[in-house]
C-alpha positions as CSV (number, residue, x, y, z in Angstrom):
1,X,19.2,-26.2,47.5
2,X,20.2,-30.3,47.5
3,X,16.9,-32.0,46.1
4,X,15.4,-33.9,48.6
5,X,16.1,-37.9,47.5
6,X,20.0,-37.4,48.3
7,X,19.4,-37.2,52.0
8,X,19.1,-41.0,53.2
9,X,16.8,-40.9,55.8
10,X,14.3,-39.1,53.1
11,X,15.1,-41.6,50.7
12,X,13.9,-44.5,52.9
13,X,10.9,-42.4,53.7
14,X,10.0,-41.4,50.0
15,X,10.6,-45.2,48.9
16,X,8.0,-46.4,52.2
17,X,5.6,-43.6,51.0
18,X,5.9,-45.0,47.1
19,X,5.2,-49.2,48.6
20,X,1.9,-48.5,50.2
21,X,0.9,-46.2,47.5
22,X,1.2,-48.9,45.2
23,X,-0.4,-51.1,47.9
24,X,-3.2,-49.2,47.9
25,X,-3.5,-48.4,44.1
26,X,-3.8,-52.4,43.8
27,X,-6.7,-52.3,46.5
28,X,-8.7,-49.7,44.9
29,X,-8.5,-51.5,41.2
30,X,-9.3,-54.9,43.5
31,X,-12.5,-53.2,44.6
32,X,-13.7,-51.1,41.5
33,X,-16.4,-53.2,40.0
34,X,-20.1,-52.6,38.7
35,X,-22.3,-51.2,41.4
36,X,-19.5,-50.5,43.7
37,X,-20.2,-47.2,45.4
38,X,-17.0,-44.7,44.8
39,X,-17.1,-43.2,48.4
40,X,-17.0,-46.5,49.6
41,X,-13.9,-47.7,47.8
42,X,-12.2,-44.4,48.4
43,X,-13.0,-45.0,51.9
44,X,-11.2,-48.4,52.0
45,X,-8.6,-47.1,50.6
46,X,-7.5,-44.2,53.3
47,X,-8.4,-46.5,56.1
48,X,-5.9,-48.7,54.7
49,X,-3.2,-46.1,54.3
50,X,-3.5,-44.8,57.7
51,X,-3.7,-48.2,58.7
52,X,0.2,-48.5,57.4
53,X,1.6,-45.9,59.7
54,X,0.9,-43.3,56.5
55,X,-1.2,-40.1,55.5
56,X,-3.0,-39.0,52.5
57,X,-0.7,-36.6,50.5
58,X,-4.0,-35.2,48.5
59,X,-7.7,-37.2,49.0
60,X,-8.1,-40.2,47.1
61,X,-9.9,-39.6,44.2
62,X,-11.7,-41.9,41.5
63,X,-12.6,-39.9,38.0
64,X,-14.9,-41.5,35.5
65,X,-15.3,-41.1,31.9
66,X,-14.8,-37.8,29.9
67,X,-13.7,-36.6,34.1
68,X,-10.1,-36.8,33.7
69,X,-8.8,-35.8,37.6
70,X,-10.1,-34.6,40.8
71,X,-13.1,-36.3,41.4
72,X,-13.2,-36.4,44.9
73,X,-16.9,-38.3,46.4
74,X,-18.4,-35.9,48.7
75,X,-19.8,-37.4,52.0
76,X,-22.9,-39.1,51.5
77,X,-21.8,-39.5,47.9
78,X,-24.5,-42.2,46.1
79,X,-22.5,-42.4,43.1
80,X,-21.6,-46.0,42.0
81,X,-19.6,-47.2,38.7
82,X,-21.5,-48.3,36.2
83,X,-21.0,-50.8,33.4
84,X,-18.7,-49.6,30.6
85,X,-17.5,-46.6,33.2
86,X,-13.4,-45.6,32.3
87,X,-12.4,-45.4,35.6
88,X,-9.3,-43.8,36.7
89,X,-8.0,-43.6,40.5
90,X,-5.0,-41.5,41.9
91,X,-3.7,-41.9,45.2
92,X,-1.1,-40.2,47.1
93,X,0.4,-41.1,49.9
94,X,3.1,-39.8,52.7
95,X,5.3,-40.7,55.4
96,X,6.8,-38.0,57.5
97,X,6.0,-35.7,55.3
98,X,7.7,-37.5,51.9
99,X,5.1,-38.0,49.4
100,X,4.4,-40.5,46.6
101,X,1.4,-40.4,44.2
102,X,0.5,-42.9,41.5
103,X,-2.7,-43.3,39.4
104,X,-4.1,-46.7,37.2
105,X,-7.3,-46.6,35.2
106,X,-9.5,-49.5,34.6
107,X,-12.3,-50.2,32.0
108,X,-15.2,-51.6,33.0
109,X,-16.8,-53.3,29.3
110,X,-15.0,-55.2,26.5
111,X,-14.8,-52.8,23.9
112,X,-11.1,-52.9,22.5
113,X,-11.1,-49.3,21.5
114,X,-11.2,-48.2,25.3
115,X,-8.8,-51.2,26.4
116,X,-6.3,-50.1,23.6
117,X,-6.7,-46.1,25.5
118,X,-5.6,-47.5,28.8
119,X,-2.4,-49.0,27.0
120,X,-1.6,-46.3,25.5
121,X,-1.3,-44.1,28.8
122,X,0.7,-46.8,30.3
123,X,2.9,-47.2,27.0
124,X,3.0,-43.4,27.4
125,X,4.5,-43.8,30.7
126,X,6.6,-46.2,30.5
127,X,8.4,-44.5,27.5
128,X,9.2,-41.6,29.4
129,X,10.8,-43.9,32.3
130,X,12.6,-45.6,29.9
131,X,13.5,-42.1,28.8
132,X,14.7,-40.3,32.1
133,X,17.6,-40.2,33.7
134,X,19.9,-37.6,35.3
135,X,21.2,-35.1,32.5
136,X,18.1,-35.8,30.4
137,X,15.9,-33.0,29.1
138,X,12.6,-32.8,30.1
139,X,11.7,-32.3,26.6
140,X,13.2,-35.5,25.6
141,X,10.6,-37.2,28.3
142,X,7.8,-35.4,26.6
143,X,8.5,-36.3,23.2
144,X,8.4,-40.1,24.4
145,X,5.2,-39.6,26.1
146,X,3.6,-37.7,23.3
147,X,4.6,-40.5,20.3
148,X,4.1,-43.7,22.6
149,X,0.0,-42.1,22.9
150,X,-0.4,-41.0,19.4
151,X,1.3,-44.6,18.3
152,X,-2.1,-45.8,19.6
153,X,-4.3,-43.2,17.7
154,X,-5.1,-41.3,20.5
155,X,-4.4,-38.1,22.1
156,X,-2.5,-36.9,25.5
157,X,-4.1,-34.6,27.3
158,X,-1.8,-31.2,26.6
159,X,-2.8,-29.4,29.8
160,X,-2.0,-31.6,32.1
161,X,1.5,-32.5,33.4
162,X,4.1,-34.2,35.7
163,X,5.5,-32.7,38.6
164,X,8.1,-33.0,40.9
165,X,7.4,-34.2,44.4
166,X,8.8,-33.1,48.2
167,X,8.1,-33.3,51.3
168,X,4.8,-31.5,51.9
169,X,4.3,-30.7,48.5
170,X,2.6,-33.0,46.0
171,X,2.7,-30.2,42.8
172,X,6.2,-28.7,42.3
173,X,9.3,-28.2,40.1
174,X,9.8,-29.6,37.4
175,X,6.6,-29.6,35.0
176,X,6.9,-33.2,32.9
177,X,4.1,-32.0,30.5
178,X,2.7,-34.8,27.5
179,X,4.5,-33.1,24.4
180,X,7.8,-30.9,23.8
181,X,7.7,-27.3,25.2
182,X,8.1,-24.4,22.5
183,X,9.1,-22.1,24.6
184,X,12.2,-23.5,26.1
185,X,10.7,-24.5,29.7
186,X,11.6,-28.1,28.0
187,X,15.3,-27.8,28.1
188,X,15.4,-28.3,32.0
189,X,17.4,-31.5,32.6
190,X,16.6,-34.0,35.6
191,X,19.6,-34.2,38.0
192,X,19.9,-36.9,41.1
193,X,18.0,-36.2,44.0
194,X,14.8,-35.3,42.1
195,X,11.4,-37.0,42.8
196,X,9.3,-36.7,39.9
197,X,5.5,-37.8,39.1
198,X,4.9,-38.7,35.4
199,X,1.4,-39.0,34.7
200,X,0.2,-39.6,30.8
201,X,-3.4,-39.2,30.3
202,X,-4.7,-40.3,26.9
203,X,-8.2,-39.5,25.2
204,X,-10.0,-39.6,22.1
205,X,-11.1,-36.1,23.0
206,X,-9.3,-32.9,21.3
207,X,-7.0,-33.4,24.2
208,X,-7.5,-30.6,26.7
209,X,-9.7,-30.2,30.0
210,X,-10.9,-27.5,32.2
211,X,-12.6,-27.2,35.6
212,X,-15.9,-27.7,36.0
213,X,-18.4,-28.6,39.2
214,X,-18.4,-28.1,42.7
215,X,-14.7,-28.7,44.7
216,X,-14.5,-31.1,47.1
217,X,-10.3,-30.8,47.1
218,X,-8.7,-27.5,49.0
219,X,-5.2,-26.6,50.0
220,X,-4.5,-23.9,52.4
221,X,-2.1,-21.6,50.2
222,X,-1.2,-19.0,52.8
223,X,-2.2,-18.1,56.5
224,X,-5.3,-16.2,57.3
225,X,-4.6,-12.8,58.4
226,X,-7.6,-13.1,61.0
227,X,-9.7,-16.1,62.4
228,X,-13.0,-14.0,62.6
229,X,-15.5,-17.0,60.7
230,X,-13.2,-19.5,61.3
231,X,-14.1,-22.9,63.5
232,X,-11.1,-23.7,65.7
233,X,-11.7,-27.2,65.7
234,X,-11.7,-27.0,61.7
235,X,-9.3,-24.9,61.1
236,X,-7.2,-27.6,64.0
237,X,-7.4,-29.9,60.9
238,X,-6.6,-28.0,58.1
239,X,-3.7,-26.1,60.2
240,X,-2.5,-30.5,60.2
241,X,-2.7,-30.9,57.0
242,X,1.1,-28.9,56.6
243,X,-0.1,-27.1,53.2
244,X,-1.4,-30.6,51.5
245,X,-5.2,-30.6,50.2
246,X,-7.8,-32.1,52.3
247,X,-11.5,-33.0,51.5
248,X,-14.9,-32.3,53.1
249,X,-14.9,-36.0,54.2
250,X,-11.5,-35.4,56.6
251,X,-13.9,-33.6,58.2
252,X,-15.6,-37.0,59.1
253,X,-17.7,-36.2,62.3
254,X,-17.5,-32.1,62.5
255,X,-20.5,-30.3,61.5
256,X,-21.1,-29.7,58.6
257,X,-22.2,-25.8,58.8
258,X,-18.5,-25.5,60.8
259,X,-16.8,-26.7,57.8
260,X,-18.9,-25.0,55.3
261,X,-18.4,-21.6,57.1
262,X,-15.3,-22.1,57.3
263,X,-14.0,-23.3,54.1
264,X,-16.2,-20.3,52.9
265,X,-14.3,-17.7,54.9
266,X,-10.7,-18.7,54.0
267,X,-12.0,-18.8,50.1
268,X,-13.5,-15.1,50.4
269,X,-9.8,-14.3,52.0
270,X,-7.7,-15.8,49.2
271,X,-6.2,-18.2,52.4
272,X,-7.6,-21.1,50.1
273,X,-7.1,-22.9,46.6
274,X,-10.1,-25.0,44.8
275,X,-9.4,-27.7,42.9
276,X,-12.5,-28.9,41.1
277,X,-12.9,-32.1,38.9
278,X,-11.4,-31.3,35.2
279,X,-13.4,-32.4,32.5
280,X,-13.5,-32.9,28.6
281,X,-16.1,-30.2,27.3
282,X,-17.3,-33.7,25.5
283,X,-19.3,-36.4,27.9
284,X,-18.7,-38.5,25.0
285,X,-15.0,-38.2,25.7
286,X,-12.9,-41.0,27.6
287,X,-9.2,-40.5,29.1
288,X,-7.3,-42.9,30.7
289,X,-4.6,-42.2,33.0
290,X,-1.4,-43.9,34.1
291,X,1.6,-42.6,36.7
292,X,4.4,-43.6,38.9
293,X,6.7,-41.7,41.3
294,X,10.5,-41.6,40.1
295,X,13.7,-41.0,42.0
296,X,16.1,-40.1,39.7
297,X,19.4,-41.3,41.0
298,X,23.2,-40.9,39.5
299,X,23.0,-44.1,37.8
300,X,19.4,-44.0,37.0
301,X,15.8,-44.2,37.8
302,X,13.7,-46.4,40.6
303,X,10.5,-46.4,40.4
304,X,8.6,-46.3,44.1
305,X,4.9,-46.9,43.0
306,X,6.1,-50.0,40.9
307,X,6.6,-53.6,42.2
């Protein structure tokens, strides 16, 4: 099957997709200050995606601290960043379909140790750009990301990886993790036509996360085999969404018992995937995170999330 960059008209598309991402990456860090409420700025940022002709290829989400991804505010959420707060945000965006995702972090205090952490995700990442290319081994990326993080004296975060993008689909082939695969998954090479999210995450944590908390981020994995429990102006949405995750808050306006029921019957089913907020065991942790979108071409790389 041709990967899907080589096809021009999904080139233009995944190149539009990876300009307002960045777009709206820039907004968010614009608006993430002390006392700021996260909802809020999440908010913003949507309303200024769809404003661009685009959709939301996952929710926006905003992460603080020892949370390292998938922090999604609920509606209503009072939540606001707080002095000090390492604040990541990761936004994903798409245009017909073609779908771009890029994530910056941002510290909110002057202590150089945490500064230093957000450099070393972004040093992480911009090894392994310098590092891809068609005919390169994934491994090859890895290694780059894993010795640009440690250079810093910190760790990656092992269990969480890059991915390959599509159209509908934000998680897919290849996996880019942060350090060389034993096991020979590594020794997959990147071939023109790929569209590939690297996304270092760097901690002075032991270096691995797990889930932990309530889900506000779904994705509907396969169809329900009946719609007994099911609201049909909810499921209207979700049906919509063509397979990428939604939030409680695109239900903006729907109540609240129809979406609750109804997210509650497609989990009993197996018709739905949680993704709750993954976390550092340690609230003492930080991670920092840093990603662009690739396309790797026959001659190279372009970035679409990058000026």
């Amino acid at each position: 099957m041709p990967h899907p960059a080589l096809d021009p008209d999904a080139l233009e598309k995944f190149r539009r997709a990876g300009v307002i991402a960045r777009q709206a990456r820039e907004l968010a860090i614009s608006r993430i200050l002390p006392g700021a409420k996260l909802a809020s700025v999440m908010a913003e940022v949507e309303a200024f995606i769809v404003s661009q002709g685009a959709g939301m290829a996952f929710p926006a989400q905003t992460s603080r601290n020892h949370i390292a991804a998938h922090y999604c505010p609920r509606p209503g959420d009072p939540t606001i960043y707080e002095p000090e707060d390492v604040v990541k945000v990761d936004i994903g965006v798409e245009v017909d379909g073609y779908v771009a995702d890029n994530a910056q972090t941002v510290y909110l205090g002057e202590k150089e140790k945490y500064h230093n952490m957000i450099q070393a995700s972004a040093d992480g990442l911009a090894a392994a750009i310098d590092a891809a290319g068609p005919g390169v081994e994934i491994n090859t990326i890895s290694a780059a990301i894993e010795a640009a993080i440690t250079a810093r004296g910190f760790r990656p975060v092992y269990n969480l990886t890059g991915h390959g993008v599509g159209r509908w689909i934000v998680h897919c082939a290849p996996q880019i993790p942060a350090t060389p695969d034993k096991w020979g998954r590594g020794k997959t090479k990147l071939e023109p036509g790929m569209v590939i999210a690297i996304e270092p995450f760097a901690t002075d944590g032991k270096g691995t996360v797990h889930e932990s908390g309530r889900s506000e981020i779904f994705a509907l994995q396969r169809q329900p085999r009946k719609m007994k429990g099911i609201d049909p102006a909810v499921w209207s949405v979700i049906e919509g969404m063509n397979g990428l995750p939604f939030a409680r808050r695109t239900f903006a306006g729907m109540p609240a018992d129809d979406v609750e029921d109804t997210l509650g019957r497609l989990k009993r089913t197996g018709a739905l995937m949680e993704f709750p907020p993954l976390v550092d065991p340690d609230p003492a942790v930080r991670v920092s995170q840093t990603e662009h979108t690739l396309i790797i071409h026959e001659e190279g790389v372009e970035v679409t999330t990058a000026e």
